[in-house]
C-alpha positions as CSV (number, residue, x, y, z in Angstrom):
1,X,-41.4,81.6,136.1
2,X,-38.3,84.1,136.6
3,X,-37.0,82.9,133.1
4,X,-40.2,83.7,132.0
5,X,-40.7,87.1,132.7
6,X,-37.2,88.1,132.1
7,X,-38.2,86.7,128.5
8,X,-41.0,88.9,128.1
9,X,-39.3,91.6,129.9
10,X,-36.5,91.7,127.0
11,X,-38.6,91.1,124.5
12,X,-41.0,94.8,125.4
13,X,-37.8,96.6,125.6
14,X,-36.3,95.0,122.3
15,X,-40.1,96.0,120.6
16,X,-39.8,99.7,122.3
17,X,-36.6,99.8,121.2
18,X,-37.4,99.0,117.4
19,X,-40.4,101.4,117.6
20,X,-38.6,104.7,119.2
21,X,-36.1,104.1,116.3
22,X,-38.2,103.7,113.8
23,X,-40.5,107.0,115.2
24,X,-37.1,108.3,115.0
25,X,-36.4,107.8,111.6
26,X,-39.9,109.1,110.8
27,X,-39.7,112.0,112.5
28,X,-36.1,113.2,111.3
29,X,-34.0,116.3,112.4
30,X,-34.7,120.1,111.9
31,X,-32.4,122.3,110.6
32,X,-32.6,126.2,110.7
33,X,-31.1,127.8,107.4
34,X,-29.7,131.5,106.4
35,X,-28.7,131.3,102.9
36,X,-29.6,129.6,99.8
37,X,-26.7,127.0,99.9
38,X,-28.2,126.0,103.6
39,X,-31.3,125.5,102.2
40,X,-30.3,123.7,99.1
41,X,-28.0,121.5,100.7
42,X,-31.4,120.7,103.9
43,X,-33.6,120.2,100.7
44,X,-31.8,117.6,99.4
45,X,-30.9,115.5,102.7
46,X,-33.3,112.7,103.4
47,X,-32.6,112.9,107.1
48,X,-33.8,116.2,107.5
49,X,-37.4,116.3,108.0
50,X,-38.2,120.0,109.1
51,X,-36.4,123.3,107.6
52,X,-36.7,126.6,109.5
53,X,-36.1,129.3,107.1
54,X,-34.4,132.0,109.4
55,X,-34.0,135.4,107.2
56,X,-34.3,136.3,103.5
57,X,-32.9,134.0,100.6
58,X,-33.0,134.6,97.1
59,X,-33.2,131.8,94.6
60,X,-31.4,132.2,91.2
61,X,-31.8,128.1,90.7
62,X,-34.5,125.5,92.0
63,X,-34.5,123.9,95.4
64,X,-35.1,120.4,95.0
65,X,-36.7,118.6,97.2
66,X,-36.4,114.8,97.0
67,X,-38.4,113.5,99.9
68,X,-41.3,114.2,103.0
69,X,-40.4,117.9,103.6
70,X,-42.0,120.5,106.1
71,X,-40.6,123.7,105.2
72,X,-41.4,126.7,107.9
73,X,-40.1,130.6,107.9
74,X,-39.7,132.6,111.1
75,X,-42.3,135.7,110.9
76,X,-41.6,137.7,107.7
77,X,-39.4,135.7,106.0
78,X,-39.1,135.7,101.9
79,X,-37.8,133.7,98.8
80,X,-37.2,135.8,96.5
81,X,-36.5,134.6,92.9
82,X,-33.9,135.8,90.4
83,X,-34.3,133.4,87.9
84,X,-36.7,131.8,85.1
85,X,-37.0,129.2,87.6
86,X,-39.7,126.7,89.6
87,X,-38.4,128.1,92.8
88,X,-39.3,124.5,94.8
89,X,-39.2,121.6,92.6
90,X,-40.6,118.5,94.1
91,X,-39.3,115.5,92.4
92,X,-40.8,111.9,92.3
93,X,-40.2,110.4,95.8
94,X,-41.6,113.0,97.4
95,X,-45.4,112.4,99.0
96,X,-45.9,114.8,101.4
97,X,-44.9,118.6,101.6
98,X,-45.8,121.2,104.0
99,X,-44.7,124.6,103.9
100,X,-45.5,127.6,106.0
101,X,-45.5,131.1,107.0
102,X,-43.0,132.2,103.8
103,X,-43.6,134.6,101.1
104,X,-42.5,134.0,98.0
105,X,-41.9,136.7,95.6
106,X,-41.7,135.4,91.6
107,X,-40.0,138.8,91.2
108,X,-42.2,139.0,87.6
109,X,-39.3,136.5,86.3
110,X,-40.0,133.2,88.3
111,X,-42.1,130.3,86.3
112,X,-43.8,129.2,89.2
113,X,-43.2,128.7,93.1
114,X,-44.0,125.5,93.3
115,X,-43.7,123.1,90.7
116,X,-43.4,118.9,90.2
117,X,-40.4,117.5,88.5
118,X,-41.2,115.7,85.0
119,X,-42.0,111.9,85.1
120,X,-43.3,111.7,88.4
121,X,-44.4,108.4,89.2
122,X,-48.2,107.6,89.6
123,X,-48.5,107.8,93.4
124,X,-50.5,109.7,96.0
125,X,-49.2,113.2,97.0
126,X,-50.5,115.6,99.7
127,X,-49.3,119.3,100.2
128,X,-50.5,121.4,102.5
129,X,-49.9,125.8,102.3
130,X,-50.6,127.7,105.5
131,X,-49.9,131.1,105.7
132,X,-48.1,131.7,102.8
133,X,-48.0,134.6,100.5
134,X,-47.5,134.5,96.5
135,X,-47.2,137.2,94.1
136,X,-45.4,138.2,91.0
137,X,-45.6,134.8,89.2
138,X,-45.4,134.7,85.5
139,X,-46.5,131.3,85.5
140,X,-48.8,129.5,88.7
141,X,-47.8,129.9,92.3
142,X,-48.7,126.2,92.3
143,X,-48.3,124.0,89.7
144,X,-49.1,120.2,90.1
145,X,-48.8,119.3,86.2
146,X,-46.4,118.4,83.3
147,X,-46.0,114.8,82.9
148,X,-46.5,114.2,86.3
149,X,-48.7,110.6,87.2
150,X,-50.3,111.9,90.3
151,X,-52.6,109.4,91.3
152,X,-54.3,111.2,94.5
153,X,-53.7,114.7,95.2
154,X,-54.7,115.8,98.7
155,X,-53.9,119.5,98.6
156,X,-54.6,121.9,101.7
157,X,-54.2,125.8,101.4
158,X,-54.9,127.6,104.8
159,X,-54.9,131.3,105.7
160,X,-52.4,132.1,101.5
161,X,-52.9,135.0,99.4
162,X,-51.9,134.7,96.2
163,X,-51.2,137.3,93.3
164,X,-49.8,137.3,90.0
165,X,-48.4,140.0,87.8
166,X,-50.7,143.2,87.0
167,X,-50.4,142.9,83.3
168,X,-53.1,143.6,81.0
169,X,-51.6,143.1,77.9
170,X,-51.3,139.2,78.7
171,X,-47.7,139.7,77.8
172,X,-46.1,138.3,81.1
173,X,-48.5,136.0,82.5
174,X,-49.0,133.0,80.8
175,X,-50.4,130.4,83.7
176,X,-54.0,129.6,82.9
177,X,-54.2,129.4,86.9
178,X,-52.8,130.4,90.0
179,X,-53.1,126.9,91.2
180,X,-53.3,124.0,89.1
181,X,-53.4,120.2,89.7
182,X,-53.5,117.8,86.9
183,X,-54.2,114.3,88.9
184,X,-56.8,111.0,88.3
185,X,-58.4,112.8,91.8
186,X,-57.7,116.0,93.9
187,X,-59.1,116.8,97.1
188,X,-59.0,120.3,97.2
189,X,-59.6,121.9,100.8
190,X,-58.9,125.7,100.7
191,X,-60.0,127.7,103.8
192,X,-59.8,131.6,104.5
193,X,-57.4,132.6,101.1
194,X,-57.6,134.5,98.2
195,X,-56.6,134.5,95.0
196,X,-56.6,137.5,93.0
197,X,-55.2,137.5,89.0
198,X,-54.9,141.3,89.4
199,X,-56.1,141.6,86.0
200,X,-59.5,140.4,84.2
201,X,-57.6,140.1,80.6
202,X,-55.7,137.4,81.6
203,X,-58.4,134.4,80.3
204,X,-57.1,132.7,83.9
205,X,-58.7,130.5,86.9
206,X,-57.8,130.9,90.3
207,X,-57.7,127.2,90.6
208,X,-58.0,124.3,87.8
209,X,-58.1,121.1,88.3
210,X,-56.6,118.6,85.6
211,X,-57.4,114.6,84.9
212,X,-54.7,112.6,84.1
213,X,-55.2,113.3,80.4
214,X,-55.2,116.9,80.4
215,X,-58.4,117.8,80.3
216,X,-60.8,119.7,82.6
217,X,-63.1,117.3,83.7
218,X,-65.7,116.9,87.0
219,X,-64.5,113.4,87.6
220,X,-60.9,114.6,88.9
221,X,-62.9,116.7,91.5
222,X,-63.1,114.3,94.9
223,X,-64.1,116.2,97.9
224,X,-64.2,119.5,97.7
225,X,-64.2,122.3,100.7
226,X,-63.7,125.7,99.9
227,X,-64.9,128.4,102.9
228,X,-64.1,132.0,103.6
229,X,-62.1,132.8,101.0
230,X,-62.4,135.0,97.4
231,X,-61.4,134.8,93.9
232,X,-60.5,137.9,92.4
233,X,-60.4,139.1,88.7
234,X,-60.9,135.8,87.1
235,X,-61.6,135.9,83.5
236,X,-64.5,134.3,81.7
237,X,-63.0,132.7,78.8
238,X,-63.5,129.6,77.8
239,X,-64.9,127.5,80.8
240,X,-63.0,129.9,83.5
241,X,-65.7,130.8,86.1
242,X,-65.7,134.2,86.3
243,X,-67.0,134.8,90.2
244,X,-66.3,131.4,91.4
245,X,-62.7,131.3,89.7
246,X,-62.3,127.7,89.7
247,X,-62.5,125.6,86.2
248,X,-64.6,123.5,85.0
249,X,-66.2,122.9,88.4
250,X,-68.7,125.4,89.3
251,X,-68.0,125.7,92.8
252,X,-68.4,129.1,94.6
253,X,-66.3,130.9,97.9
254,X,-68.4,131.1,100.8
């Protein structure tokens, strides 16, 4: 009987043992940055889980990001680009990405804030934007497209504003959305945001939602929850709703 429970008794602590390592491993380290090559180099490091933007960095190439990443800036911190540049880049093992309370400023140079790496493979994908500020973009502040093979996109955007350049000749901004998603299904759940395009000649959504073969169609939509926020200056070209600023999908704020 002895034998016996020291049997069991080894075998719980070998099973808690496996599971606090393997929670371990899940969780990851955080690591507070100060400068671009910090960030870069916590970007690309699979152990690190969580990055705690500490001050102001300007980006003048892409930060790729190559796995599960939760990205977080103490209060008033800024990217700033100085490039033609995606400013994140998520490449094709990544799933999840969080980021939070940063604002990014496209400095009327930067292509896009966030963008997807080409070839992704076909795989679910969910991002999540809390507090976050956009502006100055000349292409979208998120950009979910390319030749990416998303097969699920699960995107959150919480408590973001989001503004492109103020240029009514069309000249600068060329994104046909703030956000866009090109995916065989996004769930889309957008609460207490705006999106303002700053202009109404730009023939731009605040959102559009892609299938996987480029085309603007109701059958990407999955669920869709979109409360207490606004979309501002969005033109009425084409099938771009003009008051509920989201393509192809006639779905209005509330």
């Amino acid at each position: 009987m002895k034998y016996r429970k020291n049997l069991v008794l080894a075998l719980s602590t070998c099973v808690l043992l496996a599971f606090s390592a393997v929670n371990g491993q899940a969780e990851g380290k955080t690591l507070e940055v100060r400068n671009f090559e910090e960030l870069q180099n916590a970007a690309a490091d699979e152990n690190i889980s969580k990055i705690m933007l500490m001050q102001d960095i300007e980006v003048d190439k892409s930060i790729i990001i190559n796995a599960a990443k939760n990205i977080e800036g103490a209060e008033g911190v800024s990217l700033k680009a100085k490039g033609k540049i995606a400013m994140i880049r998520l490449e094709k093992n990544v799933d999840h990405f969080d980021i939070s309370n940063i604002q990014f400023d496209g400095n009327e140079i930067s292509s896009e804030g966030i963008g997807i790496g080409r070839n992704s493979y076909r795989k679910d994908m969910d991002i999540k934007i809390e507090d976050c500020k956009f502006k100055k973009f000349e292409g979208s502040a998120l950009r979910l497209s390319y030749d990416s093979k998303i097969n699920k996109a699960d995107i959150d955007i919480l408590n973001s504003q989001f503004k492109s350049i103020n240029d009514n000749n069309n000249t600068k901004n060329r994104s046909s959305a703030i956000v866009e998603v090109r995916a065989i299904r996004t769930d889309l759940n957008v609460e207490n945001s705006v999106f303002d395009n700053n202009t109404s000649s730009m023939g731009s959504a605040g959102i559009r939602v892609l299938n996987d073969d480029d085309k603007t169609e109701k059958d990407s939509l999955g669920n869709i929850n979109i409360t207490g926020s606004e979309f501002k200056n969005s033109s009425t070209k084409d099938e771009v709703s003009g008051n509920g600023g989201i393509l192809y999908s006639n779905i209005h704020s509330t």
